[in-house]
C-alpha atoms as one frame of an Amber mdcrd trajectory, in Angstrom:
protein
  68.410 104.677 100.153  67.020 107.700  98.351  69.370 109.740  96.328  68.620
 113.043  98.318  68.814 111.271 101.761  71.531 112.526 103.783  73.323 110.020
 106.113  76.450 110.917 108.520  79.028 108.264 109.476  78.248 107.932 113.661
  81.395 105.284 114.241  82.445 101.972 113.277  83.149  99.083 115.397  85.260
  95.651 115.042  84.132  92.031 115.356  86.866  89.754 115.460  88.232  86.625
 117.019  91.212  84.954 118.338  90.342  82.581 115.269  91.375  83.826 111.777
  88.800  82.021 110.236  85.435  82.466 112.627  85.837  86.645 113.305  83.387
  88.214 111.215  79.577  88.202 112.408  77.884  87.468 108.718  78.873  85.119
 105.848  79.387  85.876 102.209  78.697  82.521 100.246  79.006  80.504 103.379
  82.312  81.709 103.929  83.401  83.934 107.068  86.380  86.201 107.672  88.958
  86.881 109.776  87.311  90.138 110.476  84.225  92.186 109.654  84.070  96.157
 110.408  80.300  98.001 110.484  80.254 101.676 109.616  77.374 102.670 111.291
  75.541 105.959 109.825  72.273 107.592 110.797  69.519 109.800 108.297  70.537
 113.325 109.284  66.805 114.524 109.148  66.836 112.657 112.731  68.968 114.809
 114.081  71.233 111.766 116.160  72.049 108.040 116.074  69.941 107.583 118.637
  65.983 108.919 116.868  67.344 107.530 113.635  67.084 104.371 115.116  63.977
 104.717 116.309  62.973 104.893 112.848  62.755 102.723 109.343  64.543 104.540
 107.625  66.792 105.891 110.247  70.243 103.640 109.530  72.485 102.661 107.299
  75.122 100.182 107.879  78.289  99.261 105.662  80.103  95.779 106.536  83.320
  94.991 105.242  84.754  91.659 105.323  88.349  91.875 105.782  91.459  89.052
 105.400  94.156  88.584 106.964  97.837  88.335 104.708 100.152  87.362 106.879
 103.057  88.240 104.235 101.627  91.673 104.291 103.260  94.234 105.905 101.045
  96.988 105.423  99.053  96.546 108.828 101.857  95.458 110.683 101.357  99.322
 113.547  97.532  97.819 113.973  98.667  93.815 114.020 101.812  94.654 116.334
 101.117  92.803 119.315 101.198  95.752 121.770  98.623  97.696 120.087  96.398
  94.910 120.331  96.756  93.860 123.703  95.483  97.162 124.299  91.917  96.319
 123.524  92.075  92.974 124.805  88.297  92.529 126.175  84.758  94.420 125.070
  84.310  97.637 125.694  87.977  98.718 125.205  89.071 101.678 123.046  92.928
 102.388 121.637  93.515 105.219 118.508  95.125 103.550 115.209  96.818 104.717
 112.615  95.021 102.926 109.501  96.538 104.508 106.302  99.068 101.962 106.467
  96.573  99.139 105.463  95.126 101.176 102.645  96.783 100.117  99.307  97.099
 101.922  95.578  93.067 100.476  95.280  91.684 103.064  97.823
């Protein structure tokens, strides 16, 4: 990515499982996560998601592999157990409150 190439953040989307362990859709040294969250963003010379992609250098995508600390109660509004069952198959959308997760580091 070029220094003077503009990208805009389109969304971000979840991969997950119902297995701690097996959630996120890459590795990192062999090892997957819990959970693994793409920040999609598209080259604003293309004007929209869709003509960036069209294009090679059109996207940019940011994974982040995240764990799960169960002693942690940081995330405890997005891990409550009604919030969840609220997107409970493909497809489905809720609104979270995140700034609970993020710690002193971000």
């Amino acid at each position: 990515l070029g220094a003077q190439t503009a990208y805009e953040l389109d969304h971000f989307h979840f991969h997950w499982s119902d297995n701690d362990e097996c959630g996120s859709e890459h590795l990192f040294d062999d090892f997957k996560f819990a959970m693994e969250i793409h920040f999609v963003h598209f080259n604003r010379k293309y004007g929209t998601l869709e003509n960036a992609a069209k294009q090679p250098d059109g996207l940019a995508v940011v994974a982040v592999f995240c764990q799960l600390d169960p002693d942690s109660e940081n995330c405890s509004e997005i891990l409550n157990a009604e919030t969840i069952s609220k997107i409970n198959s493909c497809g489905l959308k809720t609104q979270l409150s995140c700034s609970s997760c993020l710690n002193d580091k971000f």
